[in-house]
C-alpha positions in Angstrom: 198.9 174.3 218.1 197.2 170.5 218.1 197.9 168.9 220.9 197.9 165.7 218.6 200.6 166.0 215.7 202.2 163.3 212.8 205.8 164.2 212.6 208.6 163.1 210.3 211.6 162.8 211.7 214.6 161.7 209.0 212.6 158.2 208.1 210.7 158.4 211.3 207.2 158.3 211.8 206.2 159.9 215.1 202.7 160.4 216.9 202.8 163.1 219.3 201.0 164.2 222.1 200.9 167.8 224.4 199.2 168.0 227.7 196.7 170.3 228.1 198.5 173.5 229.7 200.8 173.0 226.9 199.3 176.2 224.8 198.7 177.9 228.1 201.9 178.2 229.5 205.6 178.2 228.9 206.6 175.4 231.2 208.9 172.2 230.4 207.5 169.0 230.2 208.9 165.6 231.0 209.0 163.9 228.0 208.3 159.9 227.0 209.3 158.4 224.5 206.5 155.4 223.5 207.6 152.2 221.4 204.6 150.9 218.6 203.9 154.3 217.1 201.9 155.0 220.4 199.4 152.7 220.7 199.9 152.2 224.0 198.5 155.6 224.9 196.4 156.3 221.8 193.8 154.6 223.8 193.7 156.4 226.4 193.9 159.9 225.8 191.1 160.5 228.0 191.8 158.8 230.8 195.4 160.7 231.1 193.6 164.0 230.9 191.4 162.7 233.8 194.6 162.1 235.7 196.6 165.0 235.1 193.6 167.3 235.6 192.6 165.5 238.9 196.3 165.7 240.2 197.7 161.8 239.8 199.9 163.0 237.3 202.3 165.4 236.2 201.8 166.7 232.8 204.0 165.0 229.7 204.9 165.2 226.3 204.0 161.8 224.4 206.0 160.7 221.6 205.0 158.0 219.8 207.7 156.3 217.3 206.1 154.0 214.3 208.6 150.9 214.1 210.1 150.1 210.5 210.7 146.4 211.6 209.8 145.5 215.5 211.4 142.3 215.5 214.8 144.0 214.1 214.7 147.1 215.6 213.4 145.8 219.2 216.2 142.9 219.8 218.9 143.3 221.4 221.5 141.0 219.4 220.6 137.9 216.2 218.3 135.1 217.5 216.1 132.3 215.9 212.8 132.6 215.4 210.4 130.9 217.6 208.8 129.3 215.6 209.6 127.3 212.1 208.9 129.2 208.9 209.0 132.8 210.2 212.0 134.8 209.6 214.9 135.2 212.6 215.3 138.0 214.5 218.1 140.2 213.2 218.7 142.3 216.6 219.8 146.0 215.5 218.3 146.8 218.6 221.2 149.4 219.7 221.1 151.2 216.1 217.4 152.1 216.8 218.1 153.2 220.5 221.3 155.6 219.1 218.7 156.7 216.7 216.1 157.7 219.2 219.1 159.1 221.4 220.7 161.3 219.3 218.3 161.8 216.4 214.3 161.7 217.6 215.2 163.1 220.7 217.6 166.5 220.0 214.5 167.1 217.1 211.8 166.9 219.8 213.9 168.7 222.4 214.9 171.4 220.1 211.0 172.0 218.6 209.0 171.0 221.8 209.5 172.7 225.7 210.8 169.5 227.4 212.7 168.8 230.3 215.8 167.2 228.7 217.4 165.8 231.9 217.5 161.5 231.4 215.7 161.9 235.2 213.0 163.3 233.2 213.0 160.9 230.1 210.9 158.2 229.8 211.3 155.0 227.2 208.1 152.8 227.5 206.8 149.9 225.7 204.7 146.8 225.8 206.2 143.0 225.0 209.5 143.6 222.7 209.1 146.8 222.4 209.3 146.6 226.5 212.3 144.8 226.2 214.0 147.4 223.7 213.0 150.1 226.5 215.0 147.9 229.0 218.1 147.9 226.9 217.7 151.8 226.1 218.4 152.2 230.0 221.6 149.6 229.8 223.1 151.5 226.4 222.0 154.7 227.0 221.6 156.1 230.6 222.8 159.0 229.9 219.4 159.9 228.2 216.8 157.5 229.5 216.0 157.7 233.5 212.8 156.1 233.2 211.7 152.7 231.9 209.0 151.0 231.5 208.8 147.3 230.6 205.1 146.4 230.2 204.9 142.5 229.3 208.4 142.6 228.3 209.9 139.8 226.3 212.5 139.2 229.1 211.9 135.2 227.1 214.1 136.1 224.3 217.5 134.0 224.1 219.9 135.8 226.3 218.3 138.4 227.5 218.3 136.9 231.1 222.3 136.0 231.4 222.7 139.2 230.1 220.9 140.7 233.2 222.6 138.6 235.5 226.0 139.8 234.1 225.1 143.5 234.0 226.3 146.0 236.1 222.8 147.1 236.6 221.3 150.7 236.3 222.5 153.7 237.2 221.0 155.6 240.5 219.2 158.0 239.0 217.1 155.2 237.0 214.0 154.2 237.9 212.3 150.9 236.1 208.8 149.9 236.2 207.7 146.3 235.1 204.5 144.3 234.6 202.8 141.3 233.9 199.7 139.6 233.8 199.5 136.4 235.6 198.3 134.2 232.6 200.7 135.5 230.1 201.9 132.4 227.9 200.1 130.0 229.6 198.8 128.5 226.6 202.4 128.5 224.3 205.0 126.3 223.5 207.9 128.2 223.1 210.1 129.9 225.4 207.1 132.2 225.7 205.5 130.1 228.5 207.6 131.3 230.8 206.7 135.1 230.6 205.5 135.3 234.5 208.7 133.2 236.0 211.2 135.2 233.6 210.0 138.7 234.4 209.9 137.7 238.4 213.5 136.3 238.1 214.4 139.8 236.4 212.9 141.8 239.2 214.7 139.7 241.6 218.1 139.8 240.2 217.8 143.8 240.1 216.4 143.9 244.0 219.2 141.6 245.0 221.9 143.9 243.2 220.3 146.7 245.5 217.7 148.4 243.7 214.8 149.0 246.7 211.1 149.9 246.2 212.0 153.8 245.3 213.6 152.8 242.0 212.5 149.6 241.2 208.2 148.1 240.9 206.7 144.9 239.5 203.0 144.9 238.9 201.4 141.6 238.7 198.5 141.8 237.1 195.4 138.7 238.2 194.2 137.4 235.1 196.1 139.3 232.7 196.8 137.8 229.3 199.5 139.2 226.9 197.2 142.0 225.3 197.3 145.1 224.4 194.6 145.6 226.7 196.7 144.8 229.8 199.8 146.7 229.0 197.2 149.9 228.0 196.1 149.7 231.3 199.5 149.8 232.4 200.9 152.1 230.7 199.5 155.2 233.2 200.6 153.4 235.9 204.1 153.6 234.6 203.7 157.2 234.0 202.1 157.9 237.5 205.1 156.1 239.2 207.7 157.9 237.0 206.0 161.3 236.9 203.7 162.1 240.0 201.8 159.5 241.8 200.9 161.5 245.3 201.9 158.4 247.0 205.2 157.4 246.1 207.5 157.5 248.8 210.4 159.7 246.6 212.2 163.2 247.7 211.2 165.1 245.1 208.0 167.6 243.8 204.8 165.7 243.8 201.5 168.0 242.1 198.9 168.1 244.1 195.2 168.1 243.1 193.2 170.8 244.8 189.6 171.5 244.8 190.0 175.5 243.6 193.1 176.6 242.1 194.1 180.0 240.6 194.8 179.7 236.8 198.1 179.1 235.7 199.3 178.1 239.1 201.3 174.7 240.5 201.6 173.4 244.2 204.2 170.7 244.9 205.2 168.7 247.6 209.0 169.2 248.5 211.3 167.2 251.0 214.3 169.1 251.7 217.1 167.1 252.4 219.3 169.7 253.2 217.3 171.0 255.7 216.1 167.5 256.0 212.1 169.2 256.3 208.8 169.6 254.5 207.8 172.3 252.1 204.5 173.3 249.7 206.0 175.2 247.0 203.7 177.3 244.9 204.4 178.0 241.6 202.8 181.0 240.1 203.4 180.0 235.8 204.0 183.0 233.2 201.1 183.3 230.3 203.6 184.2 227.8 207.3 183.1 225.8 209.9 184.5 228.2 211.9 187.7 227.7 215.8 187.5 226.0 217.9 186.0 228.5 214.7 184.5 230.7 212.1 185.4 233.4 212.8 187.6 236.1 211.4 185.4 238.8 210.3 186.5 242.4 210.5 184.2 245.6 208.1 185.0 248.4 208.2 183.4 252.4 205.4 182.8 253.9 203.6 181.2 250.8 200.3 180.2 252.5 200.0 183.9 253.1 201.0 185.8 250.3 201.4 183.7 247.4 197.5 183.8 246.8 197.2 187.7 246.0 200.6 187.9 244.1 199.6 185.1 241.9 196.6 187.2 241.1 198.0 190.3 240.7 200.4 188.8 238.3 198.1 187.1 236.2 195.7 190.4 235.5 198.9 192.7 235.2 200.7 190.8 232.7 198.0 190.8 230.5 198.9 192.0 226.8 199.2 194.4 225.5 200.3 196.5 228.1 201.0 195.0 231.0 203.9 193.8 232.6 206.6 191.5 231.0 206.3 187.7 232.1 207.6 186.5 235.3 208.0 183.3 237.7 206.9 183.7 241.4 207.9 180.8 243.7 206.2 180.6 246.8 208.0 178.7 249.6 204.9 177.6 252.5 204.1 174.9 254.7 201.8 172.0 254.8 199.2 173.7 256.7 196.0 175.6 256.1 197.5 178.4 258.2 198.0 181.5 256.7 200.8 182.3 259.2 202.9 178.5 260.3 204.1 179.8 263.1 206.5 177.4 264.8 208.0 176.5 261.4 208.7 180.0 260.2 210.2 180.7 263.4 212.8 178.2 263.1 213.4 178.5 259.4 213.5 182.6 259.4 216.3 183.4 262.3 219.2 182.6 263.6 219.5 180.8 267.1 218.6 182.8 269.8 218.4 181.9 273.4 215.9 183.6 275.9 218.0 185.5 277.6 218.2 187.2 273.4 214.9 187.9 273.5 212.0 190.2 274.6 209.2 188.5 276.7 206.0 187.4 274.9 203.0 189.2 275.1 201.5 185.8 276.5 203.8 184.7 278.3 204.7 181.3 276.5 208.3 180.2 275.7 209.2 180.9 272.3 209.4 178.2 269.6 212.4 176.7 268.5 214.7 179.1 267.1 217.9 178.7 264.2 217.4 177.4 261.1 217.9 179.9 258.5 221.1 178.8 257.4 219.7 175.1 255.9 216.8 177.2 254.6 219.0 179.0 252.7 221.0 176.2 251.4 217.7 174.4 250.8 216.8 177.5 248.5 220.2 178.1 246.7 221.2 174.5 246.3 217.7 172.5 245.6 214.8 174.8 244.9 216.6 177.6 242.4 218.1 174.6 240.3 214.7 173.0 240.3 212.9 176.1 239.3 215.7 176.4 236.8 214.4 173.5 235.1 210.9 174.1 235.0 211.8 177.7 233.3 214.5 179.7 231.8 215.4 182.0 234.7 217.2 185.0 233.8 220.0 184.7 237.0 221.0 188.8 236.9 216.7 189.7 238.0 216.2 187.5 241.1 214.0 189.1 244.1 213.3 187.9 247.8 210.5 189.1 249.7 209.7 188.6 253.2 207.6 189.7 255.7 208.1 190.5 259.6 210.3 187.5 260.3 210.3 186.9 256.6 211.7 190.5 256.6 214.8 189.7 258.9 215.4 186.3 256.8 215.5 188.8 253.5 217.6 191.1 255.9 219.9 188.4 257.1 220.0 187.2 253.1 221.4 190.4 252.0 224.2 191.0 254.9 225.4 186.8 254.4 224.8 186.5 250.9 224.6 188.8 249.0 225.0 187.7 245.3 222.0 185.3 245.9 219.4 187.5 244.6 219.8 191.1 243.1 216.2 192.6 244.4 215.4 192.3 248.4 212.0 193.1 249.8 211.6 193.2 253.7 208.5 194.1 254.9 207.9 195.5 258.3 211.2 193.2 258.8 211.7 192.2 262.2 214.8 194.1 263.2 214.5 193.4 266.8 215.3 190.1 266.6 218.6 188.8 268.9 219.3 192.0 270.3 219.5 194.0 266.6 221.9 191.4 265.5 220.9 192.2 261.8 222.5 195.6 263.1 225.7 193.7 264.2 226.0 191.9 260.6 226.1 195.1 258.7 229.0 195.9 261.0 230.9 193.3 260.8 230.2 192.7 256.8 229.9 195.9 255.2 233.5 196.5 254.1 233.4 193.1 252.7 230.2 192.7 250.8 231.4 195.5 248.2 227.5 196.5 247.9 228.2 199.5 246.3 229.5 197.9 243.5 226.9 196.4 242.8 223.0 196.6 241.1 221.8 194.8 244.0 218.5 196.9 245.1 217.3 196.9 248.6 213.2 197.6 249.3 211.8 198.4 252.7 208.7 199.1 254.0 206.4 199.6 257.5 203.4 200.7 258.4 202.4 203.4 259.8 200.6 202.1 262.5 202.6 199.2 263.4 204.0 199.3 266.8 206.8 202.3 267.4 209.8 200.5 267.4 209.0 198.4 264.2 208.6 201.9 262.5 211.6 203.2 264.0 214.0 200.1 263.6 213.0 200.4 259.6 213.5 204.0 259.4 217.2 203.9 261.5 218.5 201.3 259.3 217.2 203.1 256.1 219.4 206.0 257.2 222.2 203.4 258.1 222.3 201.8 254.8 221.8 205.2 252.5 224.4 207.4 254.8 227.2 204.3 254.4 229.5 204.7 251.8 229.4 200.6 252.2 225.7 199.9 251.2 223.9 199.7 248.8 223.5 201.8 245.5 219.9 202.0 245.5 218.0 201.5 248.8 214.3 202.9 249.1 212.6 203.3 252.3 208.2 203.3 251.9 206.0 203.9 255.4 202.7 202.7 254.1 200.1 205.5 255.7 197.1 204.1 257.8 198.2 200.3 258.1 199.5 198.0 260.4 201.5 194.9 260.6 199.6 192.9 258.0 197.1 194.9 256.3 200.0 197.2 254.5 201.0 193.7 252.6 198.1 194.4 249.7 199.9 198.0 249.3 203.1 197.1 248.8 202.8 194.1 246.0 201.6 195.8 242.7 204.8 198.5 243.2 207.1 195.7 244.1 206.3 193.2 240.8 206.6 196.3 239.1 210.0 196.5 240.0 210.8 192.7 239.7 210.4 192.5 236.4 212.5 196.0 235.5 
């Protein structure tokens, strides 16, 4: 496929342009939508490749839409011209945005892999076309989130009262304005007042509550009304709206890296149900997904693990006989750690004083202890719906795995909640923990879980030369589980030969994706 395309849409003209993964993966795209037939990033083509390559900015779908009359279609309501002998404006300005609503858009949405949530939809354009970009926020926020006005005609007649009798925008809009400092300097119309009118705009919307996070004026010194000013705006739109590492916004931010396995994402990720910090790493599928979506694996300790799944995914999916396509999701920490060892501790357990737990070997206290149950709400409630719009997700093939304390967390997953995935993977779990509490939940659970009813699959695994009770823990609740009439249908029970606490990890993870993706 060309990553640059003409399209007809109805009477439409369209320019269109696809990132670069775009033919390389099956991931969802922001899209935005570009006023002027594109010109604003025809020009720059280059430059954004340099940017999303180098990690400034997320990846987007460009869509270009060729005007049939600009000074029609990009005014908001009937004004006089300007200027004597040239023709009035006739202001159909909310027929084109219903037309790029509900007939440009569904089109691209239904023939290109975008994101179609108005938090991902841009509407950006330069002078009137900026100004038809702000009204498609007002009349339509339903479908535009994002807006940039770049040297927007906030001059015309009206536009102005209008703004200062407006509810405003919506909270999940974000707007993005600029100017350059010498724009209409030399006129005599209403256009001399560019720089005054679009800082009288940006202060009416800050006083009505919009803050830094939602709302940004760039002043640009010496900028003239030119194409060649709003161009150079025109990423800096996109890096606001889409992935600039430094905006101060709870959300996923890419992050450039200086080696990176193929076909792979990190984000930044502010939780704010558990109100902490994550690096999610996002391991993409090389190929359309199977009917009724990827099975899609989520793996603890990221920084860890997610490195040597990632791999082993990409070579065993490989056509034409490898595995079907698949998501893994790693959820790590913002450290160069493999193992982050006071934040795992809190996010893996359950409080637990020290009167709960063994001594350690060294003698220190332990760390802070208790927080599994927001780090479970932070997966369930913000990173699953996330990862659900990045990629069709097939709900019913969902897997956990976890490690030592990452192994009691998939433990503890299973005996809470259940329905959250359907495949658990605990790894030389920590069993131990709290006195065998995980012992204590499948008591006081069992009869109410209805387990057995159910294709949920439960996968664990030692080595044999861990320590004797981390063998013997795995191996008593492997009987527990398989001689209750209460557990689970299918529970498997693997004691890796020769390895210990960490090296039996590289064993166990061709087997398991096998069996995530069944």
């Amino acid at each position: 496929m060309e990553r640059y395309q003409r399209l007809n849409v109805g009477d439409w003209k369209l320019v269109l342009h696809l990132p670069p993964s775009y033919v390389t993966t099956w991931r969802r795209y922001p899209a935005v939508y570009v006023q002027d037939g594109g010109e604003l990033f025809s020009g720059c083509l280059n430059y954004l490749d340099h940017l999303y390559l180098s990690g400034q900015l997320a990846e987007v779908i460009l869509i270009g839409i060729e005007p049939h009359s600009r000074n029609d279609e990009y005014t908001p309501w009937p004004a006089a011209a300007l200027v004597d002998g040239f023709s009035p404006f006739a202001g159909r300005g909310q027929d084109y945005v219903n037309e790029v609503a509900d007939v440009i858009k569904p089109y691209i949405d239904s023939h290109y892999r975008t994101k179609r949530q108005a938090e991902e939809t841009a509407i950006i354009g330069g002078s009137l076309g900026g100004l038809i970009s702000l009204f498609a926020g007002c009349w339509r926020p339903d479908t535009f989130g994002r807006l940039g006005l770049l040297s927007a005609s906030f001059w015309y007649e009206g536009v102005l009262d209008f703004i200062r009798e407006h509810d405003g925008f919506e909270t999940h809009q974000r707007v993005y304005m600029s100017v350059g400092d010498k724009e209409g300097i030399y006129k005599e119309t209403r256009q001399r007042h560019m720089v005054e009118y679009t800082k009288e705009a940006h202060q009416l919307w800050h006083d009505r509550g919009m803050g830094s996070t939602q709302l940004k004026l760039e002043v640009e010194p010496e900028g003239t009304h030119d194409d060649l000013f709003m161009m150079r705006q025109f990423p800096e739109s996109l890096k606001w709206f889409f992935g600039n590492p430094e905006r101060d916004f709870p959300s996923k931010q890419m992050l450039g890296r200086k080696m990176q396995i193929p076909g792979t994402q990190v984000w930044n990720f502010h939780s704010g149900v558990a109100d902490r910090d994550y690096r999610i790493f996002i391991a993409e599928p090389m190929s359309p997904s199977p009917v009724g979506g990827y099975p899609v694996l989520y793996t603890l300790d990221a920084n860890a693990t997610f490195g040597s799944l990632a791999e082993a995914a990409r070579l065993q999916t490989r056509g034409p006989h490898g595995m079907d396509p698949f998501v893994i999701v790693g959820i790590g920490y913002h450290s160069s750690d493999p193992i982050v060892t006071q934040e795992r501790f809190y996010d893996y357990t359950v409080f637990a004083d020290s009167g709960e737990l063994p001594a350690r070997p060294d003698g220190s206290a332990w760390p802070l202890t208790g927080g599994a149950e927001a780090f479970l709400d932070f997966i369930e409630y913000e990173l699953k719906p996330l990862i659900e719009k990045e990629f069709p997700i097939d709900h019913s093939r969902q897997s956990l795995f976890g490690h030592s304390l990452g192994g009691f967390l998939t433990l503890y997953t299973l005996f809470t909640r259940p329905s959250s995935f359907s495949r658990y993977f605990a790894a030389s779990p920590s069993i131990w923990w709290k006195n065998h509490i995980l012992i204590q939940l499948w008591e006081n659970n069992r009869e109410h879980m209805t387990l057995r009813e159910t294709e949920i699959e439960l996968h664990l695994s030692v080595g044999s030369q861990e320590k004797p009770n981390m063998v013997s823990d795995a191996n008593k609740l492997y009987q527990l589980l398989t001689t209750d009439e209460y557990g689970p249908k299918f529970v498997s029970m693997t004691e890796v030969p020769d390895e210990g606490h960490v090296s039996l990890l590289p064993s166990l993870f061709s087997p398991m994706l096998r069996r995530v993706t069944t």
